[in-house]
Every structure is written in C-alpha cells, then in structure tokens.
N, C-alpha and C positions, 0 to 999 in steps of 0.2 A: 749303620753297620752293614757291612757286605757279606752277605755268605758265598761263598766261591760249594759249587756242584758240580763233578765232576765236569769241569773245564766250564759251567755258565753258571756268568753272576747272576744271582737272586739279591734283588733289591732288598731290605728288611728293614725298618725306620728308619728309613733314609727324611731328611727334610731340608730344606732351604729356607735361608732368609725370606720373610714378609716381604719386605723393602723391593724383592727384584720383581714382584707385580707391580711396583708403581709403572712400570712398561708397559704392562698390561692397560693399565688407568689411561695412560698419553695417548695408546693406539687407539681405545674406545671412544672416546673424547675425538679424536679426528677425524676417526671412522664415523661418526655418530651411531655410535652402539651402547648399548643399555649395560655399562659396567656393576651398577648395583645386581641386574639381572641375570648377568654372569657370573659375580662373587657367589650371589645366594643359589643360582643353580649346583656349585661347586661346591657348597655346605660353608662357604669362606665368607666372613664378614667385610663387606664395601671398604672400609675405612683400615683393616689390618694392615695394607700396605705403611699405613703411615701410624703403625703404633710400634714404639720403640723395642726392638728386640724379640719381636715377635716372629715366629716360624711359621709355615707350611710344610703340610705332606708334600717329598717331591714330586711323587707321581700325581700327588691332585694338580700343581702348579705345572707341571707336564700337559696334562690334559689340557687346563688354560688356557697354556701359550699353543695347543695346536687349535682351540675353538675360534682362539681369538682370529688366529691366524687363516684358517680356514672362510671365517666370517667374512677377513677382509682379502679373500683370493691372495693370499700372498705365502 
C-alpha cells in the first residue's frame, strides 16, 4: 500500500515476490559469494526464493539487490 504525504511517497507494506531473489542466488553463485550468508544477514531464509508464493519485504529485497550488487562492483 502507498501512502502519498504531501507530494512524497511513503512506502508502507510494500512487498515482492520471493521468486525475484532467485537473481540474487545466480549472481552469488558466479560471483562466488556466500548467498546463505546474505539471506540470513537480511532475516530472509536461503531457500524462500524457491518456495511457492512466497514474499519479501520490498525494502529488505532492496537492500539485497544493492549488497549484492555493491559486493560484486556492479
């Protein structure tokens, strides 16, 4: 849900599909990075990517996709 303030969005249970960290999974795996150690840093269980119908907080998978990113200079 979005709350609109005075002209800036406020995020508010916002979330995303599981399934879109399987990205996250591929890049750590190339990169050779410790994707379990990243999940559990981020309170996120290793294996949620690949369980059906399952979500994440946006802004945790936010955060994520810049560690991962950051990780691999990219």
């Amino acid at each position: 849900m979005l709350e609109h303030t005075r002209g800036t969005r406020r995020l508010q249970d916002d979330w995303c599909r599981a399934d879109t960290l399987q990205a996250l999974e591929i890049a750590c795996k190339m990169k050779r990075l410790d994707w379990p150690a990243i999940a559990r840093h981020y309170g996120v269980r290793a294996d949620l990517p690949h369980c059906p119908a399952a979500t994440v907080d946006y802004r945790t998978a936010v955060m994520m996709f810049e560690h991962v990113a950051q990780a691999c200079n990219d």
